[in-house]
gemmi code that builds the backbone of each chain (N, CA, C; Angstrom):
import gemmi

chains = {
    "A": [
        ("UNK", (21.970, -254.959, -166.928), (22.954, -254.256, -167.776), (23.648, -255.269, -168.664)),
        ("UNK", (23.927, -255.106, -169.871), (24.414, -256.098, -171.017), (26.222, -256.196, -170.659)),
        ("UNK", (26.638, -257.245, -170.984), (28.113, -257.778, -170.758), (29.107, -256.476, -171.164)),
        ("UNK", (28.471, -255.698, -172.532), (29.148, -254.803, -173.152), (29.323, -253.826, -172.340)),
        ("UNK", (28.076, -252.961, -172.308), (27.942, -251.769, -171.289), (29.025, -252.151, -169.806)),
        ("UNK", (28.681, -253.132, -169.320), (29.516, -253.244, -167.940), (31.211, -253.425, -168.594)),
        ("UNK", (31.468, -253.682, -169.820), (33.000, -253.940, -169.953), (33.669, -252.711, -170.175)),
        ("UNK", (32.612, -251.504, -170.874), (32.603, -250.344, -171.044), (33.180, -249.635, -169.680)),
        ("UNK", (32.413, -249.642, -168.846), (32.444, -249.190, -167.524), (33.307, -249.815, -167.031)),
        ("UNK", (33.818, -250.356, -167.167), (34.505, -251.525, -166.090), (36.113, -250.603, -166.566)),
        ("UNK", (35.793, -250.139, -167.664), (37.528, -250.020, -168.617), (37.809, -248.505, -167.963)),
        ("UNK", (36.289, -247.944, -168.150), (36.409, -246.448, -167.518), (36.690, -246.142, -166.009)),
        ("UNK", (36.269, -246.968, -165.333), (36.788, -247.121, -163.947), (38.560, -247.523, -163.987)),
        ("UNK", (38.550, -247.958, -164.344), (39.941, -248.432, -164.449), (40.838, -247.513, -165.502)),
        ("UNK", (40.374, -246.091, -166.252), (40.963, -245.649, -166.395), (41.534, -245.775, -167.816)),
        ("UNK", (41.077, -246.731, -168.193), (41.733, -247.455, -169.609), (41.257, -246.539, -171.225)),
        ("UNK", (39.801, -245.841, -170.712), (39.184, -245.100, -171.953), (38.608, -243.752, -171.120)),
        ("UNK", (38.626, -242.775, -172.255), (37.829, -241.509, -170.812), (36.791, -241.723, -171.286)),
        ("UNK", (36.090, -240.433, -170.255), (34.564, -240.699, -170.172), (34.061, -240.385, -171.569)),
        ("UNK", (34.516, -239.403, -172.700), (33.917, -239.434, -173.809), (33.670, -240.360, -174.602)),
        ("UNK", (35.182, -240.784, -175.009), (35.356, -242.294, -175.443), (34.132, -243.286, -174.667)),
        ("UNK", (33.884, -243.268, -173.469), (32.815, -244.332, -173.309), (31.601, -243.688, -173.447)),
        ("UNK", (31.214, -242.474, -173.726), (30.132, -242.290, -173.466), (29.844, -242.848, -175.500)),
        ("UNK", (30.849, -242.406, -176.533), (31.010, -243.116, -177.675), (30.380, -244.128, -177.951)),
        ("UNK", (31.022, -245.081, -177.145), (30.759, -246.710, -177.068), (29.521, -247.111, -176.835)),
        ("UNK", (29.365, -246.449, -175.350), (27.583, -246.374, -175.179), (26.478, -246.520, -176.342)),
        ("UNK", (26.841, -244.954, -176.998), (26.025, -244.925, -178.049), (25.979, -245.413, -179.224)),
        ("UNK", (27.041, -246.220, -179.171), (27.492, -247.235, -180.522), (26.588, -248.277, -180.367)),
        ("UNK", (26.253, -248.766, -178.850), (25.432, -249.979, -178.481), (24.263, -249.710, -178.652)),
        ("UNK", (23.787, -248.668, -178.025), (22.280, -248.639, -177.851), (21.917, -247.584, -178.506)),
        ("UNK", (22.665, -247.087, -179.885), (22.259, -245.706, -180.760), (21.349, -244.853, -180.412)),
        ("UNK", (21.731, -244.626, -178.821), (20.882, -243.502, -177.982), (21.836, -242.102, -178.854)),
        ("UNK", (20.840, -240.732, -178.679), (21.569, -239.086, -179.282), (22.509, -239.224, -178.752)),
        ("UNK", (23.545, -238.789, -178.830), (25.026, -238.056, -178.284), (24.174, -237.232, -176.921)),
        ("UNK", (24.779, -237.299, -175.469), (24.313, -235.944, -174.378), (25.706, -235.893, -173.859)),
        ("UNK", (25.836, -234.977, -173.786), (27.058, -234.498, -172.700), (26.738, -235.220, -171.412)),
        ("UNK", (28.206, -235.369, -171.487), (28.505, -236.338, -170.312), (28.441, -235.514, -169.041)),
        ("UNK", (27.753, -236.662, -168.129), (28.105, -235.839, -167.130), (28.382, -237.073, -165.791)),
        ("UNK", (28.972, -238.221, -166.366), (29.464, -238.985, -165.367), (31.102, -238.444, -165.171)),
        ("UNK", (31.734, -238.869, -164.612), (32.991, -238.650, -163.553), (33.269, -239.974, -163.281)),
        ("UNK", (35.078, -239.707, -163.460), (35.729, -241.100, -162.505), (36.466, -240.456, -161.094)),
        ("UNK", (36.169, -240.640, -159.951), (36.818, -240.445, -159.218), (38.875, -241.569, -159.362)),
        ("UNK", (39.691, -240.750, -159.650), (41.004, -241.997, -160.133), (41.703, -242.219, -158.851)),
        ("UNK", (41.023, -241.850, -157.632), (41.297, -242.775, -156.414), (40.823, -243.880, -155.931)),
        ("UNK", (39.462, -243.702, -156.175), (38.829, -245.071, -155.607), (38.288, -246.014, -156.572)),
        ("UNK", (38.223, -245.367, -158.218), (37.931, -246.102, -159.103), (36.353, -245.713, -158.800)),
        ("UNK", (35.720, -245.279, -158.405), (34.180, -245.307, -158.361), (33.589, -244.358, -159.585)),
        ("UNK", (32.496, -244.473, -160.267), (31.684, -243.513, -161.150), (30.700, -242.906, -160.948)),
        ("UNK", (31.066, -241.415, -160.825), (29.703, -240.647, -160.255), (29.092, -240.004, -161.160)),
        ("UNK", (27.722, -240.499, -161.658), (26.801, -239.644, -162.678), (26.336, -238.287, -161.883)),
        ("UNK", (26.497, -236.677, -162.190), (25.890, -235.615, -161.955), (24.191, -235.845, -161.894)),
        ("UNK", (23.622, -236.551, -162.945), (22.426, -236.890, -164.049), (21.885, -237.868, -162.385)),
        ("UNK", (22.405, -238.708, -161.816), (21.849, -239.655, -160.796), (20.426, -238.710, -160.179)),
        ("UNK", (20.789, -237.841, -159.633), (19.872, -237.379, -158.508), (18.652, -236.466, -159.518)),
        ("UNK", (18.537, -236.430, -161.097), (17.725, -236.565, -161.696), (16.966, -236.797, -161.713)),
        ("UNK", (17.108, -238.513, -161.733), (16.358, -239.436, -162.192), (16.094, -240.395, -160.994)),
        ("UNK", (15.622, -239.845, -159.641), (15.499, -240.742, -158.644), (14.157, -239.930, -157.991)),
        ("UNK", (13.182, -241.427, -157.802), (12.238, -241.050, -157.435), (12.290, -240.367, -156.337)),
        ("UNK", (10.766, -239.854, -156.162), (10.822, -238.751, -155.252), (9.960, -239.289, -153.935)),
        ("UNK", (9.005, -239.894, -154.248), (8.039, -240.786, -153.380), (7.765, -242.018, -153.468)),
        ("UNK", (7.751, -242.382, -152.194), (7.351, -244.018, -151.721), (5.771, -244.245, -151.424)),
        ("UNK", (4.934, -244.550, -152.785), (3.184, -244.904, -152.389), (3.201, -246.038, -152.162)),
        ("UNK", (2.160, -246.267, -151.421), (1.601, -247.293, -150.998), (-0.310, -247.498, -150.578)),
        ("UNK", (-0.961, -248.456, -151.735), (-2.293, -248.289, -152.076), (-2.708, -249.680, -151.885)),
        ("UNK", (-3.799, -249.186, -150.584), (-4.209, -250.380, -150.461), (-5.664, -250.281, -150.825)),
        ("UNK", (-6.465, -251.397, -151.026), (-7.964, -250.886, -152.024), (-8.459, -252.493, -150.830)),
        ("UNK", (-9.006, -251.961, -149.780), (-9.720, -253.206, -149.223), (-10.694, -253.646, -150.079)),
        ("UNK", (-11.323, -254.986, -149.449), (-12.381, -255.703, -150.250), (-13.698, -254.913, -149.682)),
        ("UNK", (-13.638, -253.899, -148.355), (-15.108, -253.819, -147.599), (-15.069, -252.509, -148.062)),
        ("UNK", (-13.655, -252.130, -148.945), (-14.531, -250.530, -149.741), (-13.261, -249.580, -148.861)),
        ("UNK", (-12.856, -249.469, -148.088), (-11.871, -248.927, -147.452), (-10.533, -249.140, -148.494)),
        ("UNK", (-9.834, -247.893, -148.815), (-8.532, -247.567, -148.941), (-7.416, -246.758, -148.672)),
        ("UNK", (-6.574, -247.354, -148.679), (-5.589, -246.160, -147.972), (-4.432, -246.137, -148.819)),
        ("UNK", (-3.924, -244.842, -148.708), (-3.032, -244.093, -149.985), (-1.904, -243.462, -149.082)),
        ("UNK", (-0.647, -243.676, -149.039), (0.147, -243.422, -148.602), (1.191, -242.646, -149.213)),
        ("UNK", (1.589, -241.626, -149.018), (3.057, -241.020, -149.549), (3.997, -240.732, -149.315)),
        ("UNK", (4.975, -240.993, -149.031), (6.109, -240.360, -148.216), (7.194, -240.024, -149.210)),
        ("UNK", (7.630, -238.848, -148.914), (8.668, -238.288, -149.636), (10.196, -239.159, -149.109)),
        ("UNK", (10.464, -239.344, -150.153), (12.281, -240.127, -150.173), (13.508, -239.240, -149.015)),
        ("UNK", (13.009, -238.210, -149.711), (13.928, -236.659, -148.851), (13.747, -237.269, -147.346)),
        ("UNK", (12.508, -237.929, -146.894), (12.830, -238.177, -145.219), (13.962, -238.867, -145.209)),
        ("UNK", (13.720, -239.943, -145.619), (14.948, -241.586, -145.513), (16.287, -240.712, -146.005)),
        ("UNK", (16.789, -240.040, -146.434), (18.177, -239.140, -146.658), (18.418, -238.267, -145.172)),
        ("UNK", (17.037, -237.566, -145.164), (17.370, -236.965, -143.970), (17.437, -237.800, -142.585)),
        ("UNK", (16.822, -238.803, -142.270), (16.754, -239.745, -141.578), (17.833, -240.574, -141.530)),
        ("UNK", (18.567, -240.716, -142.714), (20.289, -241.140, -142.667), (21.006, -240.307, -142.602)),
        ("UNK", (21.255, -239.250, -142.546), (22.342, -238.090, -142.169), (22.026, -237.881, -140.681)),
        ("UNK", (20.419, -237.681, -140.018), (20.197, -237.635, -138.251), (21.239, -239.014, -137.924)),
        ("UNK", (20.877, -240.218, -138.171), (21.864, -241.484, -137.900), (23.085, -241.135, -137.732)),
        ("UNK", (23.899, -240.500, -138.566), (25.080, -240.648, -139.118), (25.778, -239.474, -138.097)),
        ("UNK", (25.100, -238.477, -137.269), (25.516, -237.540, -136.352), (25.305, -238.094, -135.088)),
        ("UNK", (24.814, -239.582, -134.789), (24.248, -239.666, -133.545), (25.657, -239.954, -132.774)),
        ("UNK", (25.585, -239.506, -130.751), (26.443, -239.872, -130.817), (26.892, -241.625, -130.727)),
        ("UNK", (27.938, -241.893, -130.270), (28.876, -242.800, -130.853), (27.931, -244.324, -130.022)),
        ("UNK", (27.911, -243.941, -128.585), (27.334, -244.439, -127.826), (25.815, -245.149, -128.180)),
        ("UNK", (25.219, -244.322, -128.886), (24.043, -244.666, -128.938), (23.941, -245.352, -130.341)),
        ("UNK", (24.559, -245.316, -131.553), (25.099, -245.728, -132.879), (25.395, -247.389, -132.428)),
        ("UNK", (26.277, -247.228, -131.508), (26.726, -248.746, -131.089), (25.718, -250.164, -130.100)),
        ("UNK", (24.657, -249.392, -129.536), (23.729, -249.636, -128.906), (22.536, -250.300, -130.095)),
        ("UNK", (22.632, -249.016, -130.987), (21.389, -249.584, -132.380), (22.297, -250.926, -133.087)),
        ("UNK", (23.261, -250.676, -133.414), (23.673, -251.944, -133.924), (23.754, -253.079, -133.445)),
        ("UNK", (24.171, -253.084, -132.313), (24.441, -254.409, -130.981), (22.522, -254.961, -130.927)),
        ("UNK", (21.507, -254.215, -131.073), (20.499, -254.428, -131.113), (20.467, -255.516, -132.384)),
        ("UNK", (20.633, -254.705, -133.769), (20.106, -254.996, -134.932), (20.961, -256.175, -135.093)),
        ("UNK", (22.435, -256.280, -134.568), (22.729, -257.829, -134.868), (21.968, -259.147, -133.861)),
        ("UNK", (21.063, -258.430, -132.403), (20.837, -259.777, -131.331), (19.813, -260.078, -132.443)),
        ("UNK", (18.641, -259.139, -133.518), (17.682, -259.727, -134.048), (18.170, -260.432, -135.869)),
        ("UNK", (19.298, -260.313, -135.808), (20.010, -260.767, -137.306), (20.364, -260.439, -138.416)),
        ("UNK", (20.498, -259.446, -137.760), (20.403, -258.182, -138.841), (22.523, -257.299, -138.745)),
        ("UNK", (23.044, -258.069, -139.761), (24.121, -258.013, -140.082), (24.650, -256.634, -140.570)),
        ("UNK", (24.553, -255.311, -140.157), (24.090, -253.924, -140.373), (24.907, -253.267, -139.184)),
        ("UNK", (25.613, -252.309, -139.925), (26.531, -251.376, -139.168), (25.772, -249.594, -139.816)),
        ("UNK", (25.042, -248.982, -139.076), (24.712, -247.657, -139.327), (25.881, -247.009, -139.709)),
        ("UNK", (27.026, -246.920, -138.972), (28.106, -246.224, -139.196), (28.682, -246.101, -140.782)),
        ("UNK", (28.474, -247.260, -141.671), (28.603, -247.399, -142.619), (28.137, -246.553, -144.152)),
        ("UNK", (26.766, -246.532, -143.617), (25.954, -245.331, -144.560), (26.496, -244.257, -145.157)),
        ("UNK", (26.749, -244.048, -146.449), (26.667, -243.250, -146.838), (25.676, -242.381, -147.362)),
        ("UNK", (25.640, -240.810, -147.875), (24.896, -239.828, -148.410), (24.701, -241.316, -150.284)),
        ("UNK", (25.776, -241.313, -150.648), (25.962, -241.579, -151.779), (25.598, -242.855, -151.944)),
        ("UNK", (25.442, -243.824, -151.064), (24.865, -245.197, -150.833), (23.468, -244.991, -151.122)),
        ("UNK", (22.448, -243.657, -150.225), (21.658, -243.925, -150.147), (20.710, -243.270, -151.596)),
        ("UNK", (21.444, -242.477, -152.529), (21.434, -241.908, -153.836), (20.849, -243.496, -154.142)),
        ("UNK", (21.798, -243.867, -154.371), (22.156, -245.754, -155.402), (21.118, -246.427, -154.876)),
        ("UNK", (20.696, -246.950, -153.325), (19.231, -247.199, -152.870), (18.209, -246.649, -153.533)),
        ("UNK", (18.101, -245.575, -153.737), (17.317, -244.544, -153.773), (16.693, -244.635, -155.179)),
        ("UNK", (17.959, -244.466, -156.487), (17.744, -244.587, -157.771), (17.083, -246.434, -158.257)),
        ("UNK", (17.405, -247.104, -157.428), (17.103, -248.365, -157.592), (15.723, -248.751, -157.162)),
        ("UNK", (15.233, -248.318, -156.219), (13.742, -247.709, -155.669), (12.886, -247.841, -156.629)),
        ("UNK", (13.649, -246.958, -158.110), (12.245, -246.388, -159.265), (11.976, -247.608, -160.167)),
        ("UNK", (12.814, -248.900, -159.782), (12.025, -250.209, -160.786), (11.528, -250.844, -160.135)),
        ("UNK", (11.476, -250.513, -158.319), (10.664, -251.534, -157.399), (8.843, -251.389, -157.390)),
        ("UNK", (8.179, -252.717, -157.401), (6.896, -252.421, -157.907), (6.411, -253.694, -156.919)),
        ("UNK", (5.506, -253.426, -155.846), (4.631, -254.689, -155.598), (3.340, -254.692, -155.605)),
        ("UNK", (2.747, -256.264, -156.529), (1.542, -256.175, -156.593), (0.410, -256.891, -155.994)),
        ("UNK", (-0.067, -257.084, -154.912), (-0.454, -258.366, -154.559), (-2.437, -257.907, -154.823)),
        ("UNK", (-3.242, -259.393, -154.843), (-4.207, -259.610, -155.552), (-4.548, -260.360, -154.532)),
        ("UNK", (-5.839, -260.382, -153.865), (-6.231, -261.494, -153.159), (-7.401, -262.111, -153.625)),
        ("UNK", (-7.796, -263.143, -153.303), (-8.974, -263.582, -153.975), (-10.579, -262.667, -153.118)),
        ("UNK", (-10.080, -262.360, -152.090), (-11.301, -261.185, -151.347), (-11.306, -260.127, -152.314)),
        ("UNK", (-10.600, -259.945, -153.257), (-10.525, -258.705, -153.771), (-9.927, -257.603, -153.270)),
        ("UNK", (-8.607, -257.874, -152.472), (-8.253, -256.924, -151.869), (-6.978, -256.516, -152.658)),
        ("UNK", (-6.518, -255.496, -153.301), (-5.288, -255.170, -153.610), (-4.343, -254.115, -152.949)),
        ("UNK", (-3.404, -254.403, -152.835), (-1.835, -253.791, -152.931), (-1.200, -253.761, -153.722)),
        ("UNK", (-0.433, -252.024, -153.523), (0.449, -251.917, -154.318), (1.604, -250.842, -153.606)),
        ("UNK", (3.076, -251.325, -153.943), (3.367, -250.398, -153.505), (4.956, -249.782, -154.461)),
        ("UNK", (5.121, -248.958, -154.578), (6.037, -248.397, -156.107), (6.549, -247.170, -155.503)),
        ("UNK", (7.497, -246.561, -156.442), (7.942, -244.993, -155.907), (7.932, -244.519, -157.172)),
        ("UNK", (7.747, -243.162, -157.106), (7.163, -242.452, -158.528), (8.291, -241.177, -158.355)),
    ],
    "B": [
        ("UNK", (10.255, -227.054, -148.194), (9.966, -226.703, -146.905), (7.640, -226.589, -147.035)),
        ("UNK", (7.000, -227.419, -146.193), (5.897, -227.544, -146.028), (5.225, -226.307, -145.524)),
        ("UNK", (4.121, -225.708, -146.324), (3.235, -225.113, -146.556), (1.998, -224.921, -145.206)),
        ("UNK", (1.768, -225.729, -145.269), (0.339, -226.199, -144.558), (0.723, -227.887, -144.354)),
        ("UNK", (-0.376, -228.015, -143.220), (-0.295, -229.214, -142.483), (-1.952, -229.319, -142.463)),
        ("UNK", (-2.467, -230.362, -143.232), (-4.099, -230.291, -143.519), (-4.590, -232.114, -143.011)),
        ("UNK", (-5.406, -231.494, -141.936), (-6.204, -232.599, -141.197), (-7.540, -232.895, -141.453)),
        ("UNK", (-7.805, -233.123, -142.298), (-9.343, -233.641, -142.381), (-9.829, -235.041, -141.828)),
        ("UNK", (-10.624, -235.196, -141.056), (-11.623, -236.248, -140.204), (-12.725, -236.263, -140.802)),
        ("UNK", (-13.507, -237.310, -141.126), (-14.994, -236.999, -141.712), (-15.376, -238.442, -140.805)),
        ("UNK", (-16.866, -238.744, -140.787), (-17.037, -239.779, -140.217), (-18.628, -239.823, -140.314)),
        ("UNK", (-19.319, -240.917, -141.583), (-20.866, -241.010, -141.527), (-21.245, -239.512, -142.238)),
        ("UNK", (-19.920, -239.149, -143.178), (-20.828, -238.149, -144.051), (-20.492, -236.032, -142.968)),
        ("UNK", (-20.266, -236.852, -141.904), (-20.335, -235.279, -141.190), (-19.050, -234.729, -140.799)),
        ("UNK", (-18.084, -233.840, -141.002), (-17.417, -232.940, -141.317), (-16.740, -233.161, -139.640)),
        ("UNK", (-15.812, -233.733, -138.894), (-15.531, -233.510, -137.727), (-14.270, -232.579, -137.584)),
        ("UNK", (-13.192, -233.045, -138.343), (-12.170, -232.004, -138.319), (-11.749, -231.311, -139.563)),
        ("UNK", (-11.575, -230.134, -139.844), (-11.356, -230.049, -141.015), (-10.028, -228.499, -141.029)),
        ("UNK", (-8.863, -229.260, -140.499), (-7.717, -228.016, -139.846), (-6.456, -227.467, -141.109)),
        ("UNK", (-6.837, -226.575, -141.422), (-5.297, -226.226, -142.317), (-4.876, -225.190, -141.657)),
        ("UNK", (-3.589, -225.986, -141.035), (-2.263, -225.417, -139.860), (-1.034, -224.378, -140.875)),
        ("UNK", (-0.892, -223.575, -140.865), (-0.134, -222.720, -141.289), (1.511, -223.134, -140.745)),
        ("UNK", (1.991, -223.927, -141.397), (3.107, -224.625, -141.084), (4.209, -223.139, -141.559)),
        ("UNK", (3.802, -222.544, -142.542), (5.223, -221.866, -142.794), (5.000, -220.555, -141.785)),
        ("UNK", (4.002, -220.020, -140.720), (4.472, -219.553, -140.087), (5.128, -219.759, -138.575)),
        ("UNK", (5.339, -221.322, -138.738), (6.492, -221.536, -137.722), (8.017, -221.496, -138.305)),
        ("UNK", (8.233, -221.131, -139.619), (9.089, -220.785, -140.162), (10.330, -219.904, -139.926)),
        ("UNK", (9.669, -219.228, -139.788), (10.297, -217.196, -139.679), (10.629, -217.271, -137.880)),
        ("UNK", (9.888, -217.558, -137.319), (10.063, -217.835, -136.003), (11.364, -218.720, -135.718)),
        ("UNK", (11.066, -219.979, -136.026), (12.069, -220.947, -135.834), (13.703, -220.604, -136.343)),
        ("UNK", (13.680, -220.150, -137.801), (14.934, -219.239, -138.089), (15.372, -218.191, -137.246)),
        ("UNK", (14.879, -217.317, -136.665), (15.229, -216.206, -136.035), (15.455, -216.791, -134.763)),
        ("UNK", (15.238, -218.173, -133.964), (15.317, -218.288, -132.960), (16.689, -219.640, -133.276)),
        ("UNK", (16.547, -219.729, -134.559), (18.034, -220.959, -134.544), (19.381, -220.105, -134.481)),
        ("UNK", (18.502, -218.215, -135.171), (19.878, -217.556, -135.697), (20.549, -217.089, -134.331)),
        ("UNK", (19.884, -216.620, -133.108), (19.986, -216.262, -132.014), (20.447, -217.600, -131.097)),
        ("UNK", (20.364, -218.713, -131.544), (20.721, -219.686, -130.837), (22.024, -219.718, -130.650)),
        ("UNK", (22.615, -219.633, -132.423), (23.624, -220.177, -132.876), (25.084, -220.023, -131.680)),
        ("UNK", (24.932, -219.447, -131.430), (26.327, -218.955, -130.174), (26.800, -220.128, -129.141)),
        ("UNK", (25.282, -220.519, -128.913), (24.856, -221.296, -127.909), (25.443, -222.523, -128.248)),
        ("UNK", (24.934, -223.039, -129.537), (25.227, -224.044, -130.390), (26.299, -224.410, -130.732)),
        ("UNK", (27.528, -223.342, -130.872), (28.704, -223.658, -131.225), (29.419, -223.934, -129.990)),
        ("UNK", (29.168, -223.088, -128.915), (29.719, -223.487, -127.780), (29.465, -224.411, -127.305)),
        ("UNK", (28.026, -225.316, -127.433), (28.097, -226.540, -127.377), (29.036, -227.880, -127.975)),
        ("UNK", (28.985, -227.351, -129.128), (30.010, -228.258, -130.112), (31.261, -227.985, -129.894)),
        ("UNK", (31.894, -226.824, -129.064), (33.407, -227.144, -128.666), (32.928, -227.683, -128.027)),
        ("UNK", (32.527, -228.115, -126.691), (32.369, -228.470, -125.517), (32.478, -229.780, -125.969)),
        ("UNK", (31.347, -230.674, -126.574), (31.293, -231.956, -126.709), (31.521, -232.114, -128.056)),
        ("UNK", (32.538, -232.099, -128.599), (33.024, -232.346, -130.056), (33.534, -233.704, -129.743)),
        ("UNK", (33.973, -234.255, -128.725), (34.660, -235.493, -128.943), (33.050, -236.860, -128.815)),
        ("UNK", (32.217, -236.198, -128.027), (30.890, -237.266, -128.598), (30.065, -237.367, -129.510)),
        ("UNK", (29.856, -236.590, -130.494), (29.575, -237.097, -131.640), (30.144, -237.856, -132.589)),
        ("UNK", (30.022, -239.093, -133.388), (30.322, -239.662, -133.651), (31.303, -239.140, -135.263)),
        ("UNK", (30.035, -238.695, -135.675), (30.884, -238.481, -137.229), (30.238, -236.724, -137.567)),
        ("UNK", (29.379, -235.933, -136.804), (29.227, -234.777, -137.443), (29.442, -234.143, -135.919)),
        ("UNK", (28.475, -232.702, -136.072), (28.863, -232.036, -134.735), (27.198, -231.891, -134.506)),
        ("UNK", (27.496, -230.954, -133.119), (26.225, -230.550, -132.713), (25.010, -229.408, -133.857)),
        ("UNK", (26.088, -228.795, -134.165), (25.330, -227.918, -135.238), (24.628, -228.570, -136.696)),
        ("UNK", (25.815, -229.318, -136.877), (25.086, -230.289, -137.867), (23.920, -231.007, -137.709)),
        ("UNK", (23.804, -231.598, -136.470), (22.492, -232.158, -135.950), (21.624, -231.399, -136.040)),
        ("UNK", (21.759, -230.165, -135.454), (19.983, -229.026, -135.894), (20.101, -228.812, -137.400)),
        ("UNK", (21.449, -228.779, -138.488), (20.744, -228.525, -139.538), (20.223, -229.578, -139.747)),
        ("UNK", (20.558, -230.883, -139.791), (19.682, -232.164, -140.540), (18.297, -232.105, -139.547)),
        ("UNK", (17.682, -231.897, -138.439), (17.022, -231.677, -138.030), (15.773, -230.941, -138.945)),
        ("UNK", (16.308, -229.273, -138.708), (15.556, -228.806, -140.113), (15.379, -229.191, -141.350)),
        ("UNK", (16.593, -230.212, -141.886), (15.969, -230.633, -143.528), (14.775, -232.035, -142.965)),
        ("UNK", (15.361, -232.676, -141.909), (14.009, -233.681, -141.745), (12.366, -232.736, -141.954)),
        ("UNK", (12.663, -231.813, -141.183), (11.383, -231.028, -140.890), (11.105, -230.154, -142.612)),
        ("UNK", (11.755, -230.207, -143.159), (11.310, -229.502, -144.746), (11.080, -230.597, -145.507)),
        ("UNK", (11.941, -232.014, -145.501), (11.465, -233.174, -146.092), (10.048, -233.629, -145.572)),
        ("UNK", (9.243, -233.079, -144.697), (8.048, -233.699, -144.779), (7.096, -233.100, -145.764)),
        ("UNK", (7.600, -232.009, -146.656), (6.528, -231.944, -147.700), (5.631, -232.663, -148.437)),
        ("UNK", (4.966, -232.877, -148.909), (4.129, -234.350, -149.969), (4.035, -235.049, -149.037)),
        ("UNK", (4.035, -235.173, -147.789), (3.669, -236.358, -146.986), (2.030, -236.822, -146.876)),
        ("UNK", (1.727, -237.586, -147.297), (0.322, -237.677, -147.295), (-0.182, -239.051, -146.559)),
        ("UNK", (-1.131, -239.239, -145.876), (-1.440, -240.510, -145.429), (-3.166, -240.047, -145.657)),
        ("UNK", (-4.162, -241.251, -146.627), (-5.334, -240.802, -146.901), (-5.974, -242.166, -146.646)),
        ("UNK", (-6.827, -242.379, -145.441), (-7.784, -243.450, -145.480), (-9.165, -243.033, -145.415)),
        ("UNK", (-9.832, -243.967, -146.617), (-11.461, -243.640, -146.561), (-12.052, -244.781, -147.133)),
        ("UNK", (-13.499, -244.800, -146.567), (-14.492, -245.855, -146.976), (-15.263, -245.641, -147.460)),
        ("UNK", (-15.348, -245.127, -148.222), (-17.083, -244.556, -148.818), (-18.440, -245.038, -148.878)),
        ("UNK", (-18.339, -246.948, -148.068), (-19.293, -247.522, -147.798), (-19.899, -246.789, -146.595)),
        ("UNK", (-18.869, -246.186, -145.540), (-19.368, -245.731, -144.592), (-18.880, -244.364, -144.539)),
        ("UNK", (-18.748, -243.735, -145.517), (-18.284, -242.316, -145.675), (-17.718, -241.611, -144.383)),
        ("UNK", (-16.735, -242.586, -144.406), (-15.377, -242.251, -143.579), (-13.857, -241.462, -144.204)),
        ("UNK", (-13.507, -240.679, -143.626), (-12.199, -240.038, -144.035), (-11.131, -239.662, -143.406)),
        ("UNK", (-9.632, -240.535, -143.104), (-8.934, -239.342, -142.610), (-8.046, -239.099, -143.349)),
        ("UNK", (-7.783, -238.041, -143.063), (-6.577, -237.544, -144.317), (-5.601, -236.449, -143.453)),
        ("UNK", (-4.129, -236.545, -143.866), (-3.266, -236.227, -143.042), (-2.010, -235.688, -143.874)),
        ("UNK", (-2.167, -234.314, -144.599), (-1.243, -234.128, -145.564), (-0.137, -232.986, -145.242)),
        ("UNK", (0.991, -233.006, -146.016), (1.707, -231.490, -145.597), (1.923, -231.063, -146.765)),
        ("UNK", (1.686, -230.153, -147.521), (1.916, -229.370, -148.836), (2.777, -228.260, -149.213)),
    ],
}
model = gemmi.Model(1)
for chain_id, residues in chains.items():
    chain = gemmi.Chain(chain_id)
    for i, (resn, *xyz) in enumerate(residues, 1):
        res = gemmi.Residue()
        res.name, res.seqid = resn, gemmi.SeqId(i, " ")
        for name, pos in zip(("N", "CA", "C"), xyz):
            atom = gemmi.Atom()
            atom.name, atom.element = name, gemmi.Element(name[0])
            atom.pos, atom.b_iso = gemmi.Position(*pos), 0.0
            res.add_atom(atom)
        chain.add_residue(res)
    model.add_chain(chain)
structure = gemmi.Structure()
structure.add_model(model)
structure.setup_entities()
């Protein structure tokens, strides 16, 4: 994100310009059309919630592997599990929540479940759609794995 | 919410499993037996409202059911066509 855009945002969180006015500015920078806004300042916590987020967030996690002996395997999993799979977490009881963590820190893993949010895992989620891996072996074996 | 649950096995070209499971008629069933539950369910959640951590008991069977509707598009597909092998493991 460019110095501008984040000073933009930074002013709207803080209340200093509304959301039209920045959505203005926006388009002053990057002479994208005028769209109705549909971000939000929450003016308690300072946080910005785009409506538009859950849009534009992939839907599936592939994963393609193309062996060298002719074998491949194609994987899909819908995103909707890992949401639903963090809300099962987030009801467990208390006892057993504290047990997974006491685990995940003996192996180093600096991670409190309790923490998770619905809206955390949106922001994971939307960030997902620029992740891309490509690996190449000299057997000719490729991987890949992306969310679409 | 998933459609069908489709198992295909192939192995050397010959056809071993080839199952499409009618997933949405555990549907209608499962609703009518969560709706008849529900009594059960709430009286559970007075009962132990102080051990759940952050939701209740009822909440747990609904996220339950969205796990079970989020498995739509689930697909897992391995094949070799050197040895015209297939399994394939989808929910639609």
């Amino acid at each position: 994100m460019s110095d501008e855009r984040e000073r933009i945002l930074k002013m709207l969180a803080e209340g200093k310009i509304s959301v039209d006015e920045s959505m203005d500015l926006l388009d002053a920078l990057g002479g994208a059309p005028k769209t109705e806004s549909t971000a939000s300042v929450d003016t308690n916590t300072g946080e910005i919630f785009d409506k538009n987020l859950k849009g534009k967030l992939p839907k599936f996690l592939r994963v393609q592997v193309n062996g060298s002996d002719g074998e491949n395997v194609n994987v899909k999993v819908p995103l909707g599990l890992l949401r639903a799979g963090i809300k099962i977490s987030s009801v467990m009881p208390s006892n057993v929540s504290t047990k997974i963590n006491s685990e995940l820190n003996d192996k180093g893993f600096d991670f409190d479940l309790n923490n998770i949010k619905s809206e955390d895992v949106d922001t994971l989620i939307s960030h997902l759609s620029d992740m891309e891996v490509n690996v190449d072996s000299k057997d000719g074996e490729t991987v890949r794995v992306f969310c679409e | 919410m998933p459609t069908f649950l489709i198992i295909r096995v192939k192995d050397k070209g010959r056809r071993i499993i080839n199952l499409w499971i009618p997933f949405f008629i555990f549907w209608l069933p499962m609703l009518v037996i969560a709706i008849l539950l529900l009594p059960l369910i709430l009286i559970v959640d007075i009962l132990f409202q102080n051990r759940f951590k952050r939701g209740s008991f009822t909440e747990t069977v609904f996220c339950f059911f969205q796990l079970l509707s989020s498995l739509k598009g689930l697909k897992v597909h391995v094949d070799n066509p050197k040895k015209d092998s297939l399994v394939e493991i989808k929910f639609i």
